[in-house]
C-alpha atoms as an extended CHARMM CRD file, in Angstrom:
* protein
*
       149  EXT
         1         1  UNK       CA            145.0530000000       94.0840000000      -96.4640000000  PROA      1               0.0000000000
         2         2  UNK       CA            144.9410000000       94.4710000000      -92.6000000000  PROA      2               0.0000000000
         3         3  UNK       CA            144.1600000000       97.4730000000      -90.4500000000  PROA      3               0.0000000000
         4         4  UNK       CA            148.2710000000       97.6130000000      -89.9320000000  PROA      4               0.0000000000
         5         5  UNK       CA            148.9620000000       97.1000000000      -93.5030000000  PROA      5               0.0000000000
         6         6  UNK       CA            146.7550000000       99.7830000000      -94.6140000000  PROA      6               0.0000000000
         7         7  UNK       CA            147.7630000000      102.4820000000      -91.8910000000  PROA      7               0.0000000000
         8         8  UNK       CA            151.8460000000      101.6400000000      -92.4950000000  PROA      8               0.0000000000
         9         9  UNK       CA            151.0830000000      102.5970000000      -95.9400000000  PROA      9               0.0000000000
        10        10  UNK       CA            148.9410000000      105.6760000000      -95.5530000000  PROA      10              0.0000000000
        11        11  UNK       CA            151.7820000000      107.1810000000      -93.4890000000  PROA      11              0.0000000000
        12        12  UNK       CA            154.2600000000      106.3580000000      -95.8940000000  PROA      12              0.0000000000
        13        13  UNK       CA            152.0820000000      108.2110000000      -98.2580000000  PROA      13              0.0000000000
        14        14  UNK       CA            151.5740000000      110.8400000000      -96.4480000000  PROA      14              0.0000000000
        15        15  UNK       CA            155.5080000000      111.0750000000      -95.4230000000  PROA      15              0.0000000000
        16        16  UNK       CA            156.3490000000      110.8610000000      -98.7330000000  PROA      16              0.0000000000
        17        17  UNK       CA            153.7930000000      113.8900000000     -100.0570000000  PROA      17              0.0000000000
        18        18  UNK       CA            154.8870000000      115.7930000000      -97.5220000000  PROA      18              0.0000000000
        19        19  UNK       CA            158.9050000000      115.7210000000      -98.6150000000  PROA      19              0.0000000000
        20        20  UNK       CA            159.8480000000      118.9870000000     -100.1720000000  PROA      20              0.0000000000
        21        21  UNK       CA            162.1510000000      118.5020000000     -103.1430000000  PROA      21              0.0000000000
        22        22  UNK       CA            165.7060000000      120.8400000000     -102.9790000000  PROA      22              0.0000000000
        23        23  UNK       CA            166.0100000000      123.3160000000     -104.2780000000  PROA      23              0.0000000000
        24        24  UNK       CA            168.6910000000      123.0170000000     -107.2660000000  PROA      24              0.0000000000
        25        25  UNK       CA            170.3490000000      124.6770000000     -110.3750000000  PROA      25              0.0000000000
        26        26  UNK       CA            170.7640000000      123.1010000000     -113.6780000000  PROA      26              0.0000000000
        27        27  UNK       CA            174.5670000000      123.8150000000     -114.2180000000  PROA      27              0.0000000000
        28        28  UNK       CA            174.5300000000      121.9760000000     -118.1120000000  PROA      28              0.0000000000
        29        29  UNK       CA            172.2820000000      119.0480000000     -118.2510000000  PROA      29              0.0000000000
        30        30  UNK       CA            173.3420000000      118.9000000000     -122.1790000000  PROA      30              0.0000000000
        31        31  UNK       CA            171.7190000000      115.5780000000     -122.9620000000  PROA      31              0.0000000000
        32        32  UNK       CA            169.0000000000      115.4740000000     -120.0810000000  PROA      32              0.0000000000
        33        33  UNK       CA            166.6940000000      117.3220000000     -118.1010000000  PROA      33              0.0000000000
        34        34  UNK       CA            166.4420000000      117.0650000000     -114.4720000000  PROA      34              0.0000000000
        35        35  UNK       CA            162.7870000000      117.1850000000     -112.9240000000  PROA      35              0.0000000000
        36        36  UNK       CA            163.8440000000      116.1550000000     -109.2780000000  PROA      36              0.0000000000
        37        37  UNK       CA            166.2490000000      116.4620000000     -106.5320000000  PROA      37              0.0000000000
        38        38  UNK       CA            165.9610000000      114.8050000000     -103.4950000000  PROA      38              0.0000000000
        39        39  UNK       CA            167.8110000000      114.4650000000     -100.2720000000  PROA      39              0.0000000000
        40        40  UNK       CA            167.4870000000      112.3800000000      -97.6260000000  PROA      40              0.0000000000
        41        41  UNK       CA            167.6040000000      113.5210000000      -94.1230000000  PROA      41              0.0000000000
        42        42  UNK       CA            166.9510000000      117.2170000000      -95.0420000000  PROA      42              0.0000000000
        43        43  UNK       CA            164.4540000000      118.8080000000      -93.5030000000  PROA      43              0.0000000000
        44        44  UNK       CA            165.5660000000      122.1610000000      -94.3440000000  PROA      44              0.0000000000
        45        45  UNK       CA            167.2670000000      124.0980000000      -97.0570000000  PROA      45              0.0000000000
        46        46  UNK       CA            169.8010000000      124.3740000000      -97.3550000000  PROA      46              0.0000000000
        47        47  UNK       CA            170.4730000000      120.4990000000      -96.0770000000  PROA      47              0.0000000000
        48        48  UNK       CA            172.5570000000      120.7450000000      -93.0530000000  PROA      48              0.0000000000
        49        49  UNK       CA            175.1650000000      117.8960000000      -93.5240000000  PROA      49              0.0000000000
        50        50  UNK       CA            176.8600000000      116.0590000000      -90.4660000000  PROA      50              0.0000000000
        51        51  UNK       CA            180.0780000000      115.2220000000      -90.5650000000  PROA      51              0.0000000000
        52        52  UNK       CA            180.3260000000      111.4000000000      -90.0460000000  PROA      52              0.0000000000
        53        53  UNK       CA            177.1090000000      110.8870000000      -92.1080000000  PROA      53              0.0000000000
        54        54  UNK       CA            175.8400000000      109.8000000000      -94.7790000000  PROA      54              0.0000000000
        55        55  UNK       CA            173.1430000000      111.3060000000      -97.2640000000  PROA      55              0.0000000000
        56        56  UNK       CA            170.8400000000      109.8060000000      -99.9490000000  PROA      56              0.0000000000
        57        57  UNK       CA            170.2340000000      111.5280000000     -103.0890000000  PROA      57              0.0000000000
        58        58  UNK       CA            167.8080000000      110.7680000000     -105.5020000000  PROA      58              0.0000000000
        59        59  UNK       CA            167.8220000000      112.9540000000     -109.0990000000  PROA      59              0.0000000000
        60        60  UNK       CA            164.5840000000      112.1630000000     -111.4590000000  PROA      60              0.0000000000
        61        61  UNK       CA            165.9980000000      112.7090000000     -114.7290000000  PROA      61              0.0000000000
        62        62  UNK       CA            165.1000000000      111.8720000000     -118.6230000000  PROA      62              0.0000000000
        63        63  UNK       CA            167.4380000000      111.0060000000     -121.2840000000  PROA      63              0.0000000000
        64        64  UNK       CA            167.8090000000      112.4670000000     -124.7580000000  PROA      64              0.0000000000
        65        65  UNK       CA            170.0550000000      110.1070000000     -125.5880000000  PROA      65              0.0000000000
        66        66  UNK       CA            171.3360000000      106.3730000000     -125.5800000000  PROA      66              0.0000000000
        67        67  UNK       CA            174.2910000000      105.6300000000     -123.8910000000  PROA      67              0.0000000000
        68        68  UNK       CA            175.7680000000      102.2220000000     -122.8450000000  PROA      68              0.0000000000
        69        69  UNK       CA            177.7780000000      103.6880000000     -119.3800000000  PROA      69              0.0000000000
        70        70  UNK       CA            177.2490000000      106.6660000000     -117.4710000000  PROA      70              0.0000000000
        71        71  UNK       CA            179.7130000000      108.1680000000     -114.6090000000  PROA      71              0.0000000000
        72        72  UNK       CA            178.8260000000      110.9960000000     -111.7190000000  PROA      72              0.0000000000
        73        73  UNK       CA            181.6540000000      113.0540000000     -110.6630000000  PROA      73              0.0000000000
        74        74  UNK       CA            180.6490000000      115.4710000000     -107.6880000000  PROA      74              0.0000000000
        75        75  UNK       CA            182.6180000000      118.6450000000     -106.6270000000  PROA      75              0.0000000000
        76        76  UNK       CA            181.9890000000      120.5170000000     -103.1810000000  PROA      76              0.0000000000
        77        77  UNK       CA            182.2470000000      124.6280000000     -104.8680000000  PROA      77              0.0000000000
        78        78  UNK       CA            184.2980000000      126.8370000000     -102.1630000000  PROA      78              0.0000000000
        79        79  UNK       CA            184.5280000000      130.0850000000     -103.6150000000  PROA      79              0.0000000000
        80        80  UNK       CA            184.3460000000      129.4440000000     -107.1180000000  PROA      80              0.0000000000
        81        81  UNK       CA            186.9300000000      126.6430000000     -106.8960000000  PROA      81              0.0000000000
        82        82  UNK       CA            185.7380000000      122.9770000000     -107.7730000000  PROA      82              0.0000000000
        83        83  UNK       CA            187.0090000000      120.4330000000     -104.8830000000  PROA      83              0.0000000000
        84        84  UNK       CA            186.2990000000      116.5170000000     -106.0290000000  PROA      84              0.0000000000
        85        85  UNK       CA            184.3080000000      115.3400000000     -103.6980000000  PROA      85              0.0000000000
        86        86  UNK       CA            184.7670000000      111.4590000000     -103.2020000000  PROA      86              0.0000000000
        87        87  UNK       CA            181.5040000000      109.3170000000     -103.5730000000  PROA      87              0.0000000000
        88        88  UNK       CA            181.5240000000      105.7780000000     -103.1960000000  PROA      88              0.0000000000
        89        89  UNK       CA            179.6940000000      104.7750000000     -106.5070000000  PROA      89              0.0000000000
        90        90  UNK       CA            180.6270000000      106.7280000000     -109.5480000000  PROA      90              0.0000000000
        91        91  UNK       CA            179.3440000000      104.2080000000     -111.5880000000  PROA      91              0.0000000000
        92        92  UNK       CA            175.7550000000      105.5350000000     -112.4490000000  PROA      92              0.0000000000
        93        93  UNK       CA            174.6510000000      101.6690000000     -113.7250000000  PROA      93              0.0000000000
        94        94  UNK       CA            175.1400000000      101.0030000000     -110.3720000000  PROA      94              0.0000000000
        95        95  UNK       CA            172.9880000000      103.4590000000     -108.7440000000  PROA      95              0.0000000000
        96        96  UNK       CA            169.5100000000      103.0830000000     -109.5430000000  PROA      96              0.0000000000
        97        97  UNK       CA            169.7580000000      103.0520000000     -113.8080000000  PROA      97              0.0000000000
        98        98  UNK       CA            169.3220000000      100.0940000000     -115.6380000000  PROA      98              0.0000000000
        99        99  UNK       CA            172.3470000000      100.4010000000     -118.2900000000  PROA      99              0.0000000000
       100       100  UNK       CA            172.2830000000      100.8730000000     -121.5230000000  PROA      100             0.0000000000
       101       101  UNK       CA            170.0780000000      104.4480000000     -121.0140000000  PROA      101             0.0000000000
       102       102  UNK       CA            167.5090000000      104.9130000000     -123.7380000000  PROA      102             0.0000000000
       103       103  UNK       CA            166.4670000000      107.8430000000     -124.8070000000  PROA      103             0.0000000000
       104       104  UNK       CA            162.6300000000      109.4430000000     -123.8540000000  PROA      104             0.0000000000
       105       105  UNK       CA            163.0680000000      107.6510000000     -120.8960000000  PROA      105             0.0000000000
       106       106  UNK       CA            162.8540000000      108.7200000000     -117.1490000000  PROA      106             0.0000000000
       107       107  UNK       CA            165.6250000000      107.3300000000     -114.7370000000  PROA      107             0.0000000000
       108       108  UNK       CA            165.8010000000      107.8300000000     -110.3420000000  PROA      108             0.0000000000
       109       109  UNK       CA            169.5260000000      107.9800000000     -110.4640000000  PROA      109             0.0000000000
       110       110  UNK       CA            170.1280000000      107.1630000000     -106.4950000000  PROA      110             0.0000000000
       111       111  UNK       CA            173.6200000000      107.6100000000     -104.7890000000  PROA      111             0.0000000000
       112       112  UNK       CA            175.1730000000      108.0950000000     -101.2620000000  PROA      112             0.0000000000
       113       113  UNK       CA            176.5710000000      111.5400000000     -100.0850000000  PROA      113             0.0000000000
       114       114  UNK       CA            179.3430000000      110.7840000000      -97.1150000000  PROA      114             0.0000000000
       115       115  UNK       CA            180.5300000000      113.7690000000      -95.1830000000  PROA      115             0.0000000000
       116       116  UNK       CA            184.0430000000      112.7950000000      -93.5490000000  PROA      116             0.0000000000
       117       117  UNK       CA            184.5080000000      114.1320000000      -90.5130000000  PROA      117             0.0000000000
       118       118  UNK       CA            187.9590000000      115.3910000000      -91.2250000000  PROA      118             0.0000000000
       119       119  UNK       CA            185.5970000000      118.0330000000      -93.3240000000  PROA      119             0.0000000000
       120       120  UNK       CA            185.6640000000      121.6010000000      -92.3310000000  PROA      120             0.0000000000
       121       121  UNK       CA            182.3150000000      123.0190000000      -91.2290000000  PROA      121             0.0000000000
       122       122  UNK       CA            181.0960000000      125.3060000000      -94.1120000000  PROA      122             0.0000000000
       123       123  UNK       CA            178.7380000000      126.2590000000      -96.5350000000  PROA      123             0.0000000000
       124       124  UNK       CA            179.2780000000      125.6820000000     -100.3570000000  PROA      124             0.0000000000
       125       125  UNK       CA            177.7940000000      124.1230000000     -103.3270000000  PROA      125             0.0000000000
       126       126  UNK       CA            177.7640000000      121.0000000000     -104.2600000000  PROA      126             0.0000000000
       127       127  UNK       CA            177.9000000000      120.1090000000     -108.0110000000  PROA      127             0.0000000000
       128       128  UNK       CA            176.8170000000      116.8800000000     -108.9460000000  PROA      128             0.0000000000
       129       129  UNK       CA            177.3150000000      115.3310000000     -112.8380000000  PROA      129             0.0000000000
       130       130  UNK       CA            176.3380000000      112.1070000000     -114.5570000000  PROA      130             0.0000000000
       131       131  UNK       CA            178.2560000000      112.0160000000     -117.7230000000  PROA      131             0.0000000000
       132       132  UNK       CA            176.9950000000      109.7710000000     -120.4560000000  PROA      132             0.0000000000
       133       133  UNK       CA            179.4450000000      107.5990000000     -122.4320000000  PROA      133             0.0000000000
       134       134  UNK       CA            180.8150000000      110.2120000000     -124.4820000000  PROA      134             0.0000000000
       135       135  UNK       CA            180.9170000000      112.5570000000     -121.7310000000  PROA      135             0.0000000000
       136       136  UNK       CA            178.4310000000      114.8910000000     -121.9870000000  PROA      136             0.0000000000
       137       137  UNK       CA            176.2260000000      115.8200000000     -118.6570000000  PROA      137             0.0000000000
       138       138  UNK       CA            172.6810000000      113.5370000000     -118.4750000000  PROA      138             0.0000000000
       139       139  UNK       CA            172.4840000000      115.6410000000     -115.6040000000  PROA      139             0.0000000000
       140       140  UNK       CA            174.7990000000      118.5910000000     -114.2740000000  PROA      140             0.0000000000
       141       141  UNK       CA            172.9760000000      120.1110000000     -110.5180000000  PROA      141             0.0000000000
       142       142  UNK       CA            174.1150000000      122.4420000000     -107.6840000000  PROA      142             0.0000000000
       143       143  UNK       CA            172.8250000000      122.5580000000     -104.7470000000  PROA      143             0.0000000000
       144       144  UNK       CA            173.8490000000      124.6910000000     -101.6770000000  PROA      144             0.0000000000
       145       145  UNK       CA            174.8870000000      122.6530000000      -98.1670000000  PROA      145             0.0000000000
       146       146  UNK       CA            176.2970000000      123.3790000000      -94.8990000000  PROA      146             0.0000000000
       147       147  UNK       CA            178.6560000000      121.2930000000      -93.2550000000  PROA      147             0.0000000000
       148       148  UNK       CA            178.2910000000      121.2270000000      -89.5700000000  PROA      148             0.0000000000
       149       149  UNK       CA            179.6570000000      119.4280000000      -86.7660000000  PROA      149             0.0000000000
């Protein structure tokens, strides 16, 4: 490996050490446990999200069970009330998880968070869900955002 090589990776390491996870609560992860949530840009919590933008997020998750499909439906929480909030994969075997999902096993479920700019500017929760194929939550998380301009 070349002096480049090495030092692209060692601050890519270091980068990546240096994320702090967000902060998140399990709202029902019936058949899986969540042991990561990770957005991408936020620097700070909770994430600031600009409208016109696009977010990554990565949940770590195991399985307890099999299932041959799994489907994430995401609601934005404004004051107590559940708004769907579109994503543009709901398809979960499409976003990081090689279907079927076994169970004992670890999965980096990865998806994109787009804030329209027709949003309002805001704070509220956002709960995210991966169902399995007989609709129970792999993963159920909330997280708190603000939308800004």
């Amino acid at each position: 490996m070349d002096f480049r090589t090495a030092c692209i990776v060692w601050v890519s390491l270091i980068a990546f050490t240096c994320a702090e996870p967000v902060k998140y609560h399990d709202c029902g992860s019936a058949v899986g446990k969540v042991s990561m949530v990770d957005i991408k840009p936020c620097p700070n919590q909770p994430c600031q999200l600009h409208k016109g933008q696009s977010y990554s997020v990565n949940v770590t998750f195991s399985s307890a069970v099999e299932s041959q499909t799994s489907k994430a439906i995401v609601h934005g929480v404004i004051a107590g009330v559940p708004i769907p909030f579109p994503i543009p994969i709901q398809d979960g075997c499409k976003s990081g998880i090689a279907c079927p999902i076994q169970k004992e096993t670890n999965y980096h479920y990865v998806n994109d968070l787009p804030v329209k700019t027709e949003y309002p500017s805001i704070k509220l929760l956002v709960e995210w869900e991966l169902k399995d194929d007989e609709g129970k939550d792999l993963f159920c998380i909330e997280f708190p955002v603000q939308i800004v301009s």
